[in-house]
VEXLODO-142308 format. One record per residue (C-alpha): residue number from 1; x, y, z. Coordinates in nm, 4 decimals. Layout:
<nodes>
+-----+----------+----------+----------+
|   i |        x |        y |        z |
+-----+----------+----------+----------+
| NUM |        X |        Y |        Z |
...
+-----+----------+----------+----------+
</nodes>
This chain:
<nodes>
+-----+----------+----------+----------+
|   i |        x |        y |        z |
+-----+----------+----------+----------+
|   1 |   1.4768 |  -5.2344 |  -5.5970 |
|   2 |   1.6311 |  -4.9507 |  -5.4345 |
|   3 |   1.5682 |  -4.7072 |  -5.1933 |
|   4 |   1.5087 |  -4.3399 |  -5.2631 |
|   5 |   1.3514 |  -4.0204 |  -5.1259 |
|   6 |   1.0790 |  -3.9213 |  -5.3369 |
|   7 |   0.9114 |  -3.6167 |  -5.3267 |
|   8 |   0.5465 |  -3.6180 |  -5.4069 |
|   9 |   0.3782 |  -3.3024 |  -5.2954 |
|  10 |   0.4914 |  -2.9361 |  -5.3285 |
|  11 |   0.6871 |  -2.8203 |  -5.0330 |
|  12 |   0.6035 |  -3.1953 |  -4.8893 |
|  13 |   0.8691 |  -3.4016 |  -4.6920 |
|  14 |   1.0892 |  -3.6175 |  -4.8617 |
|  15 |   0.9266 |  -3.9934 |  -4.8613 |
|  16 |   1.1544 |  -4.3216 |  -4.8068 |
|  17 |   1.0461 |  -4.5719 |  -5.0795 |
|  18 |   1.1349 |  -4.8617 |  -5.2520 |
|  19 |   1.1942 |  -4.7855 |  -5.6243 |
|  20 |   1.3488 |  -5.0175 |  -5.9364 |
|  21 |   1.5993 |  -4.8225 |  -6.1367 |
|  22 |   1.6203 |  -4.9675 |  -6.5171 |
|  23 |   1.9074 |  -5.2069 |  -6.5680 |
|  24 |   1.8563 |  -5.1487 |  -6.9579 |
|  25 |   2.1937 |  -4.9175 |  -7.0538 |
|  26 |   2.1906 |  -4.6956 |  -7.3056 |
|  27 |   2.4742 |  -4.7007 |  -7.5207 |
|  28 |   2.6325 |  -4.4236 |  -7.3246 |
|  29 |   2.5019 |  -4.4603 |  -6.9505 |
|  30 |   2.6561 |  -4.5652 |  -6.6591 |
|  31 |   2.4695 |  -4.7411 |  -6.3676 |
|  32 |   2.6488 |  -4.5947 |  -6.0225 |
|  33 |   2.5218 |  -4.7421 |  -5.6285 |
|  34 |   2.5367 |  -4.4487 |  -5.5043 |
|  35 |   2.7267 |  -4.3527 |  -5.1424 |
|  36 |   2.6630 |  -4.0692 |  -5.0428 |
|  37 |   2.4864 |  -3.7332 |  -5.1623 |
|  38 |   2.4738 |  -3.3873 |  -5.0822 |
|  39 |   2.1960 |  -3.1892 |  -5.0272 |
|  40 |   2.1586 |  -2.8583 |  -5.1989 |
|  41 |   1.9745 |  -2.5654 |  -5.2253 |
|  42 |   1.8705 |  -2.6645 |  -5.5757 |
|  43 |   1.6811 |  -2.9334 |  -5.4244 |
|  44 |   1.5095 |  -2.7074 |  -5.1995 |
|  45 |   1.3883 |  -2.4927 |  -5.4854 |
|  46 |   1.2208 |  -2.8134 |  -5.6978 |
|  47 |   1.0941 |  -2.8980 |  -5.3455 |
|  48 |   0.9119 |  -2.5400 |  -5.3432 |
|  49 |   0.8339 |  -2.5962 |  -5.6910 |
|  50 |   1.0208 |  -2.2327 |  -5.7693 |
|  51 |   1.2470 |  -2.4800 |  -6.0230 |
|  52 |   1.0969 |  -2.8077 |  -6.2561 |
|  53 |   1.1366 |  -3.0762 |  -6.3291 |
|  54 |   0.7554 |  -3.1528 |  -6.1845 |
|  55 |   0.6530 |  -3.4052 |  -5.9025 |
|  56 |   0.6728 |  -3.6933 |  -5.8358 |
|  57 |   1.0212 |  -3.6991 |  -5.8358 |
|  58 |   1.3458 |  -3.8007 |  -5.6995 |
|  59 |   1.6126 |  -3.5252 |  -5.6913 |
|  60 |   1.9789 |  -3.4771 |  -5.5537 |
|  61 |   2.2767 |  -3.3835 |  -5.7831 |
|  62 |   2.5873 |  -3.4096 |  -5.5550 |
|  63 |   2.5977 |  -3.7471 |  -5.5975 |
|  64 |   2.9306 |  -4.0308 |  -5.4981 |
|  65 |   2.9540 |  -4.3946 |  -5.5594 |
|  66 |   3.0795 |  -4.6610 |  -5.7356 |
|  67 |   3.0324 |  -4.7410 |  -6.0925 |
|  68 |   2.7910 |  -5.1070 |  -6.0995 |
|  69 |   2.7267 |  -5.1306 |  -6.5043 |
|  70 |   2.8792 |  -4.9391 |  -6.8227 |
|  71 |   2.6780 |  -4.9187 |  -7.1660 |
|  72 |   2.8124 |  -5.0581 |  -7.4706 |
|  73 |   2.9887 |  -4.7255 |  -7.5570 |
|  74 |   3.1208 |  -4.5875 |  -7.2657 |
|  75 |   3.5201 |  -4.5921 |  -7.2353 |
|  76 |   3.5348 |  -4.3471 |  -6.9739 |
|  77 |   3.5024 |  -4.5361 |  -6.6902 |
|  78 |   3.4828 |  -4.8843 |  -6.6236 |
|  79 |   3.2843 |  -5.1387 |  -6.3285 |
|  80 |   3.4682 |  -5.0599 |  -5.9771 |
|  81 |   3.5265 |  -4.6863 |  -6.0486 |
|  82 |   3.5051 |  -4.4391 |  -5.7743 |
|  83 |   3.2811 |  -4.1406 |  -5.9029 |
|  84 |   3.1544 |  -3.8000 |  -5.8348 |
|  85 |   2.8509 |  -3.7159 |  -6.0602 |
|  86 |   2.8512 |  -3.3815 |  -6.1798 |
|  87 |   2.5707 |  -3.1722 |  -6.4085 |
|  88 |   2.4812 |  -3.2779 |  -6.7371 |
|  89 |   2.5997 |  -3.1524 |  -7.0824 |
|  90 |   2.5182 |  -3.2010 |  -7.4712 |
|  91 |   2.8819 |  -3.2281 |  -7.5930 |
|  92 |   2.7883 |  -3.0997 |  -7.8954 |
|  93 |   2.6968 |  -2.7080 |  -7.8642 |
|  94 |   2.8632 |  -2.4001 |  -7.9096 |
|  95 |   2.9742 |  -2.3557 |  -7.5935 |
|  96 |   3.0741 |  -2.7507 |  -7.5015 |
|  97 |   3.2947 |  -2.7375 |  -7.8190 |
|  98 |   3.4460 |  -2.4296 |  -7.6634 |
|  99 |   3.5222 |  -2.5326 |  -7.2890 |
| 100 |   3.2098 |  -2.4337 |  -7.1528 |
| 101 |   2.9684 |  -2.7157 |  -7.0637 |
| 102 |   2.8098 |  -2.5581 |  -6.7910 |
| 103 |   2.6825 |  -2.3070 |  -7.0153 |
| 104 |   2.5607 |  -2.5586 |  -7.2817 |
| 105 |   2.2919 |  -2.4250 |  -7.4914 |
| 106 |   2.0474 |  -2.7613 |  -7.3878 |
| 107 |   2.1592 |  -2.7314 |  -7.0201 |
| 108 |   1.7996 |  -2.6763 |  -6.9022 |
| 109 |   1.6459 |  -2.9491 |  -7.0335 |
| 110 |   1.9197 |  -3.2370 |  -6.9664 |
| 111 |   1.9286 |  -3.1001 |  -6.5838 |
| 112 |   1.5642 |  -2.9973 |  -6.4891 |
| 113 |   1.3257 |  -3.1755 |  -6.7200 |
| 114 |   1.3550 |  -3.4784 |  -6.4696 |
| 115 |   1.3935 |  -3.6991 |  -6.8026 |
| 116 |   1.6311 |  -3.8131 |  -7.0262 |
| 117 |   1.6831 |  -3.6403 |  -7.3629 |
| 118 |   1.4105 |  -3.8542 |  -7.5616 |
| 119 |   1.1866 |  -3.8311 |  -7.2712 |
| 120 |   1.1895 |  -4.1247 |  -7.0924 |
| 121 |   1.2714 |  -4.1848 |  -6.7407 |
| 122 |   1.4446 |  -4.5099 |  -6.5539 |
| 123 |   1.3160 |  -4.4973 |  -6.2486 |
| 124 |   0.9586 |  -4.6311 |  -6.1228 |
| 125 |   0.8105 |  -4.6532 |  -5.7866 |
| 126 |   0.6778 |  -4.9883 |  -5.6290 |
| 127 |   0.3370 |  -4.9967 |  -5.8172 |
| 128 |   0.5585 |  -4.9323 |  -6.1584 |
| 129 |   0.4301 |  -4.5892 |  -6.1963 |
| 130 |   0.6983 |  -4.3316 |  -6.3611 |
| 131 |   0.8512 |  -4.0856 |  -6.1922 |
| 132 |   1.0648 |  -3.7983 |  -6.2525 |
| 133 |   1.4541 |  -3.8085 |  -6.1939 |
| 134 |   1.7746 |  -3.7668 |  -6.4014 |
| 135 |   1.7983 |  -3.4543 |  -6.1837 |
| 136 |   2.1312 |  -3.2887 |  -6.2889 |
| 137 |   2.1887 |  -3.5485 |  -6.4435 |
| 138 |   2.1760 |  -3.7910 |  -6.1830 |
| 139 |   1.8922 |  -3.7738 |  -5.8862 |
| 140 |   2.1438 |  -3.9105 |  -5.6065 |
| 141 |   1.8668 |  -3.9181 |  -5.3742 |
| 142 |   1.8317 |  -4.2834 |  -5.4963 |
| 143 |   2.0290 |  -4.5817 |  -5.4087 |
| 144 |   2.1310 |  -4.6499 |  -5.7424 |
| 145 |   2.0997 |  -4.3851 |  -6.0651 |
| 146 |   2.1623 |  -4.3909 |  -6.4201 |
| 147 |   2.3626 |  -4.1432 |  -6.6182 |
| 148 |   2.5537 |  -4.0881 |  -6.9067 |
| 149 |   2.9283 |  -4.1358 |  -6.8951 |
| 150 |   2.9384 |  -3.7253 |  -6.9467 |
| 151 |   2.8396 |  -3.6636 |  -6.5868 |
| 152 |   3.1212 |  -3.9501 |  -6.4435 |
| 153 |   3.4389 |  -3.7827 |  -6.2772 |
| 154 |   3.7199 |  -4.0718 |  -6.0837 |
| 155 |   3.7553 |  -3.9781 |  -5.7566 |
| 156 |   4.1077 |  -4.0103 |  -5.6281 |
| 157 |   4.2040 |  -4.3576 |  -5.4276 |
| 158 |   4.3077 |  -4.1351 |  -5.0716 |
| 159 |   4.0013 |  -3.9054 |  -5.1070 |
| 160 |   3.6823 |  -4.0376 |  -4.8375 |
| 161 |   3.4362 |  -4.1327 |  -5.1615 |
| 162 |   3.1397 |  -3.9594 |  -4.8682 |
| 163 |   3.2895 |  -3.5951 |  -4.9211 |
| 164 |   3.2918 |  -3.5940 |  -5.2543 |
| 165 |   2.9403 |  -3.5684 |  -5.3882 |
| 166 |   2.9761 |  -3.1627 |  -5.3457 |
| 167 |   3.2436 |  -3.1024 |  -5.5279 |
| 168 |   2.9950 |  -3.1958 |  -5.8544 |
| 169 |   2.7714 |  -2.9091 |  -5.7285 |
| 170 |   2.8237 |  -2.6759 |  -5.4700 |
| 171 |   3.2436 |  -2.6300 |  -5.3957 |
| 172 |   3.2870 |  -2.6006 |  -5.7742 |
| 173 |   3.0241 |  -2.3214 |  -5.8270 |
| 174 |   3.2216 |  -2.0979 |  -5.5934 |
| 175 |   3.5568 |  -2.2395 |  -5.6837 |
| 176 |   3.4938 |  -2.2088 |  -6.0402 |
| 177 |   3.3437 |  -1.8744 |  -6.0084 |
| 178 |   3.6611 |  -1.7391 |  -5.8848 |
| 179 |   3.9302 |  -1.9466 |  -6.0580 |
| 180 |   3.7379 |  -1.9329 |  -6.3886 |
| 181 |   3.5485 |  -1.6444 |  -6.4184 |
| 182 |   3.6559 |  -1.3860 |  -6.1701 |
| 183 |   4.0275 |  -1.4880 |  -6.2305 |
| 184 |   4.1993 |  -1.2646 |  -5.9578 |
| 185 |   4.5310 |  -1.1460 |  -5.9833 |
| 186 |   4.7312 |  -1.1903 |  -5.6653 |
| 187 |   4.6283 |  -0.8942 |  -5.4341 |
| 188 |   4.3181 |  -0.8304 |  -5.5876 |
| 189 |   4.0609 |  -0.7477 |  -5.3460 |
| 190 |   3.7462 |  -0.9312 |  -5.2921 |
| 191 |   3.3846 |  -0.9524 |  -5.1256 |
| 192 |   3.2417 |  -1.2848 |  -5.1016 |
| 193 |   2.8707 |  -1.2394 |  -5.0430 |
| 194 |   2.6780 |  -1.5372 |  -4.8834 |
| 195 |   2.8815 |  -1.8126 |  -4.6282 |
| 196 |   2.7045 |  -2.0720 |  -4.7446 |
| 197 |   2.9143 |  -2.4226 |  -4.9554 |
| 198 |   2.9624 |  -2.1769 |  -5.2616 |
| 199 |   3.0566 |  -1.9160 |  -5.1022 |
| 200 |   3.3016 |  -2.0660 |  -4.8584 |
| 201 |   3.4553 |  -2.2614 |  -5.1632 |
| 202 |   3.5141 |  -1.8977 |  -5.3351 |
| 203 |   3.6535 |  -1.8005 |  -5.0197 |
| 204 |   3.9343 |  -2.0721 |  -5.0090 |
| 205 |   3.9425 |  -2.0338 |  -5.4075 |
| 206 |   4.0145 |  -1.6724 |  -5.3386 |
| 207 |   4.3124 |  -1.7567 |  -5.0939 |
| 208 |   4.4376 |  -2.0085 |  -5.3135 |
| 209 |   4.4244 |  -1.7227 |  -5.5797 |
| 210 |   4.6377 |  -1.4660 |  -5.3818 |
| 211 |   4.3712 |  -1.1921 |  -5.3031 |
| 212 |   4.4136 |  -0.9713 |  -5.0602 |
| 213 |   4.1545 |  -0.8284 |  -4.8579 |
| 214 |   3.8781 |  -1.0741 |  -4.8680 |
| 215 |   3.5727 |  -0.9728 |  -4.7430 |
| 216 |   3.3158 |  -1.2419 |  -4.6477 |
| 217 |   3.0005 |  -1.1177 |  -4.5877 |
| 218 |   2.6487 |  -1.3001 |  -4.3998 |
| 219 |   2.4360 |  -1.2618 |  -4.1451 |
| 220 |   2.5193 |  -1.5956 |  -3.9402 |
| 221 |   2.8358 |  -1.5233 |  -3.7029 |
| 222 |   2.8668 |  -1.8390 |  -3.6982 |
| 223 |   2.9449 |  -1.9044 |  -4.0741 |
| 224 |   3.1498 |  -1.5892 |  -4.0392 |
| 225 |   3.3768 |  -1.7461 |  -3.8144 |
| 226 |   3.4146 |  -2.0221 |  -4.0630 |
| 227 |   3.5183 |  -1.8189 |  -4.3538 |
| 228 |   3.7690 |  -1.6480 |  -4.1188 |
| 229 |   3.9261 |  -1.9906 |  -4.0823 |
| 230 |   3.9185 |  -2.0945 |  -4.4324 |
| 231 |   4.0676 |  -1.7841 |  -4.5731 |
| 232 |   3.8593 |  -1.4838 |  -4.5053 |
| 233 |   4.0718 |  -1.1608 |  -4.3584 |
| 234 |   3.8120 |  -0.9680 |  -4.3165 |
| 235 |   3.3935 |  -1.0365 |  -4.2163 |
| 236 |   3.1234 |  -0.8159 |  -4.2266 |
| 237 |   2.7894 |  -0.9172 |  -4.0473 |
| 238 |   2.5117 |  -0.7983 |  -4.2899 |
| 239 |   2.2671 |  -0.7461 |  -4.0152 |
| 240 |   2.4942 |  -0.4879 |  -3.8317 |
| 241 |   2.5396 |  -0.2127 |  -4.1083 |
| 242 |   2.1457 |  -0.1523 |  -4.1758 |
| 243 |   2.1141 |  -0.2521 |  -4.5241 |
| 244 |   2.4111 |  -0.0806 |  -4.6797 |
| 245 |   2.6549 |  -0.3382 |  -4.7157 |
| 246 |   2.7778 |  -0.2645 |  -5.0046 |
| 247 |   2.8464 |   0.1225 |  -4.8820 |
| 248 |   3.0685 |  -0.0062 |  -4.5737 |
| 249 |   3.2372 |  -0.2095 |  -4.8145 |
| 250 |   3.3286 |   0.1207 |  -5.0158 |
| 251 |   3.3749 |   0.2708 |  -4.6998 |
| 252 |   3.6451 |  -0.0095 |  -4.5697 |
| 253 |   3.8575 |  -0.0627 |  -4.8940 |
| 254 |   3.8677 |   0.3173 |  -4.9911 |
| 255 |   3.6550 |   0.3045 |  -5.2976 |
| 256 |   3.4995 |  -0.0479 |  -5.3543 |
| 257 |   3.6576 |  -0.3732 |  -5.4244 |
| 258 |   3.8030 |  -0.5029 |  -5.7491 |
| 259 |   3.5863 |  -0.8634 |  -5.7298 |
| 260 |   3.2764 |  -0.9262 |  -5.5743 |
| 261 |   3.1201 |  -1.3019 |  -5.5710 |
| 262 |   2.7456 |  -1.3153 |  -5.5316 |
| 263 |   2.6724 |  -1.6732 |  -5.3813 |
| 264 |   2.3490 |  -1.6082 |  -5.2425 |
| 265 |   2.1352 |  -1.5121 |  -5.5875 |
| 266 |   1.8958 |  -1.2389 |  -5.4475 |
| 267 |   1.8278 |  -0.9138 |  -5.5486 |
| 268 |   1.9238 |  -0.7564 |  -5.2550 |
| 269 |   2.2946 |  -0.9631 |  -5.2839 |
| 270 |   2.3674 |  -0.8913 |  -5.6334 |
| 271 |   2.2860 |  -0.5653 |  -5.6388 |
| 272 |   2.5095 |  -0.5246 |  -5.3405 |
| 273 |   2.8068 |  -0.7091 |  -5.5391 |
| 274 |   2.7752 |  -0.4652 |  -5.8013 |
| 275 |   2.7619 |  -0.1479 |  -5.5844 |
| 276 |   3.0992 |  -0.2624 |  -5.4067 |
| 277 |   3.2770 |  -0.2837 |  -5.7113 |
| 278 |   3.5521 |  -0.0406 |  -5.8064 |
| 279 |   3.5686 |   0.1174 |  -6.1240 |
| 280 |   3.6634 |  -0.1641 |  -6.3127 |
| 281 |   3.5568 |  -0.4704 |  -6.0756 |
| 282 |   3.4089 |  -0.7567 |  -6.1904 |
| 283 |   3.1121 |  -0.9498 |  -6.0175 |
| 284 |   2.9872 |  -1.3139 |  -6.0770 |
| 285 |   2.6730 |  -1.3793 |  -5.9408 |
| 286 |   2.6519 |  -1.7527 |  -5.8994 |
| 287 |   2.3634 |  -1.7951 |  -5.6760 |
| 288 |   2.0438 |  -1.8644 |  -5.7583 |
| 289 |   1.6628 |  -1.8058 |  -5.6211 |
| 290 |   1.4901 |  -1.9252 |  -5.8928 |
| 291 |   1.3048 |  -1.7180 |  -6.1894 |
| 292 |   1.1406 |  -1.3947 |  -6.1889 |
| 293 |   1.3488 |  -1.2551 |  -5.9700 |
| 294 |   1.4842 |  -0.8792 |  -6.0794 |
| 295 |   1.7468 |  -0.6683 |  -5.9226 |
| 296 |   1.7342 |  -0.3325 |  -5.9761 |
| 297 |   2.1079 |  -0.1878 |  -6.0888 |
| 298 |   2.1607 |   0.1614 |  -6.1531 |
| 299 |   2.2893 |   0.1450 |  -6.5463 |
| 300 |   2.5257 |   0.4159 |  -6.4022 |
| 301 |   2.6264 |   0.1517 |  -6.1769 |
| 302 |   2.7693 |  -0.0320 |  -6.4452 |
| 303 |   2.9629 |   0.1649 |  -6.6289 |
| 304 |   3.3234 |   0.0706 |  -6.6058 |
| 305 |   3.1862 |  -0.2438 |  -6.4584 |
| 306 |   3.1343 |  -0.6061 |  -6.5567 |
| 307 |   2.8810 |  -0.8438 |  -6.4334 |
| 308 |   2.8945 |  -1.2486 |  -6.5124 |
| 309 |   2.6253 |  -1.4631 |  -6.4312 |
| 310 |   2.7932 |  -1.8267 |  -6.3554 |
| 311 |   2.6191 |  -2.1474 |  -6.3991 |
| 312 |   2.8385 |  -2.3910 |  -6.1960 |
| 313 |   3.1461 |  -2.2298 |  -6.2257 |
| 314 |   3.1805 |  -2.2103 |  -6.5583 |
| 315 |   3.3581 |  -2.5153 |  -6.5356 |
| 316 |   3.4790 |  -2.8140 |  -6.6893 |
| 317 |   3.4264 |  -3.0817 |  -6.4400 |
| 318 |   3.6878 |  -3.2886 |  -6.5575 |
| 319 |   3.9239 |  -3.0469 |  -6.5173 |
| 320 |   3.7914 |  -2.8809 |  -6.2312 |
| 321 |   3.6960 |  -3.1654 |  -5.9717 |
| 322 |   4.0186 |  -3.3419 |  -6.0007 |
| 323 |   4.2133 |  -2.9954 |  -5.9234 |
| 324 |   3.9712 |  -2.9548 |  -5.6269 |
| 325 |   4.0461 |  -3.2715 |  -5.4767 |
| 326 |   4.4108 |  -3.2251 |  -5.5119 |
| 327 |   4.4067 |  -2.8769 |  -5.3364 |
| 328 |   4.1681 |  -3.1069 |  -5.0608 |
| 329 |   4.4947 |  -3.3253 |  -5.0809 |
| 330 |   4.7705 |  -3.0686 |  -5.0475 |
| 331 |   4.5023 |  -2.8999 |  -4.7371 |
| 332 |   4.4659 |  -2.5678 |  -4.9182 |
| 333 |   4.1029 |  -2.6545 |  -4.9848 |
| 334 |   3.9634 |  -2.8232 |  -4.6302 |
| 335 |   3.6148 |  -2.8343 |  -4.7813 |
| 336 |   3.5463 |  -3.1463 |  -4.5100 |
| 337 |   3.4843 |  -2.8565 |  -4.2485 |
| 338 |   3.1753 |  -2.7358 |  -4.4189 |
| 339 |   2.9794 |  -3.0863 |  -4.4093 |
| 340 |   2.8170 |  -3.2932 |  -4.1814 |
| 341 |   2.6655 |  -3.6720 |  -4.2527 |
| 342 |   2.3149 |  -3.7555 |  -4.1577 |
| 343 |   2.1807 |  -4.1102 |  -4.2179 |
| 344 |   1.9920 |  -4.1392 |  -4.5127 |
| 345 |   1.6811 |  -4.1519 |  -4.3535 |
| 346 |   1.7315 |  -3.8435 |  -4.1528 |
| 347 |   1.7099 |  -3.6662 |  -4.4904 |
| 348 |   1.4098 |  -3.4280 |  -4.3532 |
| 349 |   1.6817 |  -3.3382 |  -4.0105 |
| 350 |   1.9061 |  -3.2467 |  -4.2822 |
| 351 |   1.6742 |  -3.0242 |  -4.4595 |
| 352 |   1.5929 |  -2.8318 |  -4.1707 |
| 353 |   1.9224 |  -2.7826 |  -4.0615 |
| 354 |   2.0486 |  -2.6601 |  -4.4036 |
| 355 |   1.7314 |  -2.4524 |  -4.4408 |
| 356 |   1.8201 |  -2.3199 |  -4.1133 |
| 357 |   2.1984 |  -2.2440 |  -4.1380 |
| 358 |   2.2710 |  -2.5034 |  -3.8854 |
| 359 |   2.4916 |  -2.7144 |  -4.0985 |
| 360 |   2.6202 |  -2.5528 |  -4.4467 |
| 361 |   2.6420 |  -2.8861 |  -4.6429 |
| 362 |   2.4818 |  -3.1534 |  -4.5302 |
| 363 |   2.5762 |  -3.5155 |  -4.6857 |
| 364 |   2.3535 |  -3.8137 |  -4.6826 |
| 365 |   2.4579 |  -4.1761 |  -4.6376 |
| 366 |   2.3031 |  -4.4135 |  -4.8412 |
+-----+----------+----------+----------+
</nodes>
């Protein structure tokens, strides 16, 4: 048995139970106890029910631990490994074969169908009654998850194993949406929009990268103040320009900037990315509000102009997390001063704070 937050009831409160996790491998999972796990705004949406996979089920995908059990095929990682979890891929597809998990063709199903491939699930609650998980890959919101070796990434020996879980989620959406996607040339000027985990991790990305202005743009002061310490040279409180953020940002830089990084996922956000843009810019929108949700660009708007839209970066996690942690290592990416720990039974203090801006990523200890 382990413990777990399980959530039962659309927008209900994540319950403390006792659950078994299966110690039957397959031939390519990995057991991991896990240590700590982010919380996302992912999580929020399945909460809502805006995202599946359908309830009851146990969620988190910014998961750390250390690896308990190895299938019979896995010679990736071995028992005693430090690990950050990160989202799920085939291997097999298109884009996979091509350096693109995070766009794999099946990534729907192995992240939000809250089963594994063939449709089973190893975790039950007390009464042995099914429930949903292999969220992301992974549902860290248990003590103890099973996933395949795919999702496994070492953590370094001098890294604190409790920061890590968000650099499988969060930090390397907006650090991948910048290094990968967006790659800036030094100098290239950029609006960040949203000061949330992604979009401070673009922000220090964007340092890292050499561009120069960078605009970060939200309507806590607070968070604003944050992005001016991690790399920001220039903030723009949404709330003060009545709507037309993306016309003071033409207004400031003379014409629009080259990049623009959605992190927030709203209509209202990407549409503002795009109207910033230069002739020529590029925008990523890598935030997410869940389906059905249109924004209405001018198609004049887009001429000379290219949008992305970024599932996690575009990145490949094994490349990606291990050059995250060794910018965290040089300090030139202090992603530390975005989190804050709650116990793992606070989980529903650490929902309301994220939900309320209070703390930008909050990490649970198991």
């Amino acid at each position: 048995m382990t413990r777990a937050a399980v959530l039962r009831d659309t927008a209900g409160d994540f319950l403390i139970e006792e659950v078994t996790v299966s110690d039957e491998l397959r031939a390519d999972e990995v057991r991991v106890r896990i240590v700590a796990s982010g919380v996302c705004h992912t999580d929020l949406l399945v909460r809502d029910q805006v995202l599946p996979p359908p309830l009851p089920a146990i969620l988190g995908h910014e998961g750390s631990g250390v690896v308990e059990a190895v299938g019979a095929g896995v010679d990736g990682c071995a028992v005693g490994d430090r690990v950050v979890l990160a989202p799920l891929s085939c291997g097999r597809c298109r884009n996979c074969r091509s350096a693109h998990p995070m766009h794999c063709l099946h990534w729907g199903p192995l992240n939000l169908r809250g089963r594994r491939a063939d449709g089973t699930t190893a975790y039950r609650d007390r009464e042995g009654r099914e429930l949903n998980g292999h969220f992301f890959g992974q549902s860290s919101f248990a003590g103890h998850v099973v996933t395949p070796q795919r999702s496994v990434v070492k953590v370094r020996d001098d890294l604190d194993l409790t920061l890590a879980g968000p650099l499988g989620c969060g930090l390397q959406a907006g650090a991948g949406a910048v290094f990968n996607v967006l790659a800036p040339q030094p100098g290239a000027s950029i609006a960040v929009f949203g000061a949330g985990a992604v979009g401070l991790a673009g922000i220090m990305a964007a340092r890292i990268a050499g561009c120069d202005p960078i605009y970060a743009v939200d309507l806590h002061p607070g968070r604003l103040e944050l992005a001016t310490e991690l790399g920001a040279t220039h903030v723009l409180e949404a709330g003060d320009v009545a709507g037309d953020v993306a016309g003071e940002l033409v207004r400031r830089t003379g014409g629009g900037v080259d990049l623009a990084l959605d992190a927030v996922g709203l209509p209202a956000t990407a549409r503002s990315a795009v109207d910033a843009l230069a002739m020529g810019g590029v925008a990523a929108i890598a935030g997410s509000a869940g389906s059905g949700q249109d924004a209405p660009i001018g198609l004049t708007q887009l001429m000379g102009r290219t949008v992305h839209g970024v599932i996690e970066g575009d990145s490949v996690p094994a490349l990606l997390i291990p050059q995250l942690m060794d910018l965290h290592a040089a300090g030139r990416f202090p992603f530390e001063k975005l989190v804050r720990t709650y116990a793992f039974e606070d989980i529903a203090a650490a929902v309301k704070d994220s939900e309320s801006g209070e703390t930008v990523k909050p990490i649970l200890l198991h």
